[in-house]
C-alpha positions in Angstrom: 12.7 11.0 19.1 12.7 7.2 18.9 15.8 5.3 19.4 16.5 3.9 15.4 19.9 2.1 16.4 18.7 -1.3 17.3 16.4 -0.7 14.2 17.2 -3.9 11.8 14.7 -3.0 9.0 12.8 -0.1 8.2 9.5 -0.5 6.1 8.9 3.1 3.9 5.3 4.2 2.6 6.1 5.5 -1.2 3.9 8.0 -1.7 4.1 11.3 0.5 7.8 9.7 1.8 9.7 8.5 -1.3 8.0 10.2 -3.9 5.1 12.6 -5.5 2.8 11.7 -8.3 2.7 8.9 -10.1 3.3 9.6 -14.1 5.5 12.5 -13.0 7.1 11.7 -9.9 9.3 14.1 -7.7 11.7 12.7 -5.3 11.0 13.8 -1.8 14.2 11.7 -0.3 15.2 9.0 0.6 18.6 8.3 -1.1 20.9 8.8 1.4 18.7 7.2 3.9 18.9 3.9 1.9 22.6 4.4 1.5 23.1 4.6 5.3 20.3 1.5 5.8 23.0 -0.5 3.6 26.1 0.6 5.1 24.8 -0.6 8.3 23.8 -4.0 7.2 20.0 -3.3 7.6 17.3 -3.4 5.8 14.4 -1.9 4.1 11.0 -2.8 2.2 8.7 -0.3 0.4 5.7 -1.2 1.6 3.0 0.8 -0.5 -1.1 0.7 -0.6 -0.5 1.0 -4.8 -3.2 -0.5 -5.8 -2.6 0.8 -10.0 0.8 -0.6 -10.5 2.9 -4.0 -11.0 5.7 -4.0 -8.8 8.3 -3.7 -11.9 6.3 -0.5 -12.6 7.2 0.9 -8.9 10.6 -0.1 -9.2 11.0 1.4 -13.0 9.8 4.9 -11.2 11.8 4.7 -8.2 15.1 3.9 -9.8 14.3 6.8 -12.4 14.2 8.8 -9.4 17.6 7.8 -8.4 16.3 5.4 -5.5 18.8 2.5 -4.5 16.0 -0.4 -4.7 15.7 -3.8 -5.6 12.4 -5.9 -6.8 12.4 -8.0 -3.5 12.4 -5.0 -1.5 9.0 -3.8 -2.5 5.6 -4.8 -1.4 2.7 -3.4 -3.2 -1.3 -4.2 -2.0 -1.8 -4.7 -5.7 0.5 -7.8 -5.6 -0.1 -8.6 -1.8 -3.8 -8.8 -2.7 -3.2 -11.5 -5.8 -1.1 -13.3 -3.6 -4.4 -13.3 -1.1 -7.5 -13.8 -3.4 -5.3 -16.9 -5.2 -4.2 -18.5 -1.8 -7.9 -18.1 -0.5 -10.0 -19.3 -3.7 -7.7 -21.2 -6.0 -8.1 -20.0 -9.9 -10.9 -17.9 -9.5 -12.6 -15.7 -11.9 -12.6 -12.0 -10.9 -14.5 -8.5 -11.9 -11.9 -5.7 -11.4 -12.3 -2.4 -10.3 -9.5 -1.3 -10.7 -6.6 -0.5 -13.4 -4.7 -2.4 -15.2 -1.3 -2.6 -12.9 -3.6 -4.3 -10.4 -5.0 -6.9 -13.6 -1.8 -8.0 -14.4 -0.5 -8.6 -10.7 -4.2 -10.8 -10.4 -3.4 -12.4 -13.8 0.3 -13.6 -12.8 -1.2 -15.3 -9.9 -3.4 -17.5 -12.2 -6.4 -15.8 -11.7 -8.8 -15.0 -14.9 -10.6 -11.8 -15.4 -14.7 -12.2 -16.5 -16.7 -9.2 -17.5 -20.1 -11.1 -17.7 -22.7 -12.2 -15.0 -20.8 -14.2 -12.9 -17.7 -13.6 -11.2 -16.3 -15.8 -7.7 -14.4 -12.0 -6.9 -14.8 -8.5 -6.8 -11.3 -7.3 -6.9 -11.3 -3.5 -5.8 -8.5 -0.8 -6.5 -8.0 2.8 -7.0 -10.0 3.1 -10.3 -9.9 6.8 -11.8 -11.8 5.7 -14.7 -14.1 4.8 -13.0 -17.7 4.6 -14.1 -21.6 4.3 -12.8 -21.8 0.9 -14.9 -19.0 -0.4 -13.5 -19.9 0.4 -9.9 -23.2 -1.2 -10.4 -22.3 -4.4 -12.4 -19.9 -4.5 -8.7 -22.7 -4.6 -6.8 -24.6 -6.6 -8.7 -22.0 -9.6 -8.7 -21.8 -9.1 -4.5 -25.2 -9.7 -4.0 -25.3 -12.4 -6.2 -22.3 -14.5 -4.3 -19.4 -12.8 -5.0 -16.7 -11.9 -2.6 -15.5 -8.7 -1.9 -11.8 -8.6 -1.4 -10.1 -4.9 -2.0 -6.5 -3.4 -2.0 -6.8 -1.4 1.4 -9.6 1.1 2.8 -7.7 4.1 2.9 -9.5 7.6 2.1 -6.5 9.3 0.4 -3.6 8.8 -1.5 -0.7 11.9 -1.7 -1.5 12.6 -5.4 1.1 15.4 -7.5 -1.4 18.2 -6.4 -1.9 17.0 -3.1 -4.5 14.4 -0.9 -6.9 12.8 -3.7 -9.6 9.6 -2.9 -8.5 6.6 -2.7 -9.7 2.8 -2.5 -11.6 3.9 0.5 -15.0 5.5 -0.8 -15.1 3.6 -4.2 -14.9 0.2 -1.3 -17.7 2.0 0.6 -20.0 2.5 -1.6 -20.2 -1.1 -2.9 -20.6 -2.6 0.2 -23.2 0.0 1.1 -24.8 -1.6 -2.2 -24.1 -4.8 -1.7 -24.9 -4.9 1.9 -21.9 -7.4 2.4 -18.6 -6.7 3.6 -15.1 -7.2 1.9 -11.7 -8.3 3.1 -9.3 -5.5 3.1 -5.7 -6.9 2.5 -3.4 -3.5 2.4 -2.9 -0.5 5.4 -4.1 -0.5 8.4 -4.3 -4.3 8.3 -1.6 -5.8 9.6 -1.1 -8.7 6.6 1.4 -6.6 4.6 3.6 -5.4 7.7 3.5 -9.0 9.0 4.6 -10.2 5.3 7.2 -8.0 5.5 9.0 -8.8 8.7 8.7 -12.8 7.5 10.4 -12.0 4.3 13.4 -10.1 5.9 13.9 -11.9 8.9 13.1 -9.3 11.3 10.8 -9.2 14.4 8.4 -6.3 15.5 11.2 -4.9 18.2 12.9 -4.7 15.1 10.7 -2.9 12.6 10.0 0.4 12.2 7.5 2.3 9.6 7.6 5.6 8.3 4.5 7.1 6.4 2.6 10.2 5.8 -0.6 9.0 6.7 -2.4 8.4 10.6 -5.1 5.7 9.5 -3.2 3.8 7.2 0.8 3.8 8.0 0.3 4.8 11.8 -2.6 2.6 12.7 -1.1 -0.3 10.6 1.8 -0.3 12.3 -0.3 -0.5 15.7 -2.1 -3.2 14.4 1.1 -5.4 13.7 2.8 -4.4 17.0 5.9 -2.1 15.6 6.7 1.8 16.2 6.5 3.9 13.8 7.2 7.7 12.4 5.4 10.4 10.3 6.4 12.7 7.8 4.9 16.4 7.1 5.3 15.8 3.4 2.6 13.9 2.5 -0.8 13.7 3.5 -0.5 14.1 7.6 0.4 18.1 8.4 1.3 17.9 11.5 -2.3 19.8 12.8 -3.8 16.9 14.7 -2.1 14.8 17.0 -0.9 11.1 16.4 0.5 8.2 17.7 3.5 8.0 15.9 6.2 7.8 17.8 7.9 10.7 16.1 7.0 12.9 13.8 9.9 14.7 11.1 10.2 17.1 8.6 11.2 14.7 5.7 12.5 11.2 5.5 16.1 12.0 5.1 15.8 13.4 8.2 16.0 9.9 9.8 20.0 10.5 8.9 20.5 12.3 12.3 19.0 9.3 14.8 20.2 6.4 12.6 
C-alpha cells in the first residue's frame, strides 16, 4: 500500500468515490476520511469530470449527504472549462452541448450563449437530452470556424444503476463530423490536477488522487506526475490490472494508512 503520511492533500473523484447518482445520491464514504484529512492539517479538493452541474449544485448534494465540504474545495470540469474557453477567447459566443449546470458556469464567466449560425465555441458536456439536430448544428458550426473545446473525453461516468456514456462518444462523434479536433480541459488531462495543487499549495510529492476510473483518475494523475489509488465502487472492478498505486475496497478505507 502507498505510504499516505507525508500525503499533504488528497484530491477525491465524486462519482464512484463520494457518492452514487446524481438526483438521488447515496453516500459511498468519505466522512470520516475528511474528518481525519482536517484533524491532520491536510487537505482535500473534489476534483470531478461533472460536466451537468454548477459547483453550488455539487456542494448542495454533498453536504445533503453529510459530506464535511466547502465551495473552494471543489473543482468541477464544468467550471474549469469556463474558466478555460474565457481565458483563451475573451467574451466569446458559444453553442452548448450540454445542460444547463454547465450554461450557467459558461455564463458567470462572461461568455454568451447563441443558438444561430455562428458561434466562436462549441462547448461540449454530458448532454442526456441530447438530440440529432443538435449534434448536427455542432458540427455544422466546427466546420465552419468554430472551436471545439469539451469538458473531458471520458467514456463513462458511475451513474445510480451503474457505468453510463459520458462526454466521450457525444466528443467523438463531432469531431469525426467535423474533422477537426477539440481541446479537452477535464481527466486525464493534467489542467485540473495542476489547478488543484496551485490552489492548495501543495506539490506533486505531495498529492495524491483517488478515483474509480483507469483512463480518467489513474492516467490523469500520470499525466500531472502524482500517485494515485482506485476504488472497487465505482466504475473500475478490480478485473484488469492498473497503475494505481493501490487499489481498496472503499474510500474510507484510506482510514487505516493515513
Amino acid at each position: 500500500m502507498i505510504d499516505l503520511s507525508r500525503k499533504r492533500l488528497f484530491l477525491f473523484d465524486l462519482d464512484g468515490v463520494l457518492l452514487k447518482g446524481k438526483e438521488s445520491p447515496v453516500r459511498l464514504g468519505g466522512a470520516t476520511v475528511i474528518e481525519r484529512i482536517r484533524s491532520k492539517g491536510k487537505k482535500l479538493i473534489i476534483v470531478t469530470n461533472n460536466s451537468t452541474d454548477t459547483v453550488e449544485t455539487v456542494l448542495e448534494r454533498l453536504r445533503s449527504q453529510g459530506l464535511d465540504v466547502g465551495e473552494g474545495e471543489i473543482l468541477t470540469s464544468a467550471r474549469v472549462t469556463a474558466e478555460y474557453v474565457a481565458k483563451k477567447y475573451g467574451k466569446a459566443t458559444y453553442f452548448l452541448v450540454g445542460e444547463e449546470g454547465f450554461s450557467k458556469e459558461l455564463e458567470r464567466a462572461g461568455l454568451r450563449r447563441v443558438f444561430g449560425d455562428k458561434a466562436d465555441v462549441v462547448a461540449i458536456g454530458l448532454d442526456r437530452k441530447l438530440t440529432y439536430a443538435k449534434l448536427d448544428k455542432a458540427v455544422q458550426l466546427a466546420r465552419g470556424g468554430a472551436h471545439i473545446v469539451a469538458n473531458h473525453s471520458a467514456r463513462l461516468y458511475m451513474y445510480k444503476r451503474g457505468p453510463a456514456i459520458a462526454v466521450g462518444p457525444i466528443l467523438k462523434a463531432i469531431e469525426y463530423g467535423a474533422e477537426k479536433k477539440a481541446f479537452t480541459v477535464g481527466k486525464p488531462q493534467p489542467l485540473m490536477f495542476l489547478t488543484a495543487m496551485e490552489k492548495a499549495g501543495c506539490s506533486k510529492r505531495e498529492t495524491v488522487m483517488v478515483g474509480d476510473q483507469e483512463d480518467t483518475d489513474v492516467e490523469g494523475a500520470m499525466n500531472a506526475g502524482i500517485d494515485s489509488i482506485l476504488v472497487l465502487t465505482g466504475v473500475f472492478d478490480g478485473s484488469t490490472n492498473t497503475k494505481a498505486k493501490a487499489v481498496i475496497s472503499n474510500v474510507d478505507e484510506l482510514l487505516q494508512y493515513m
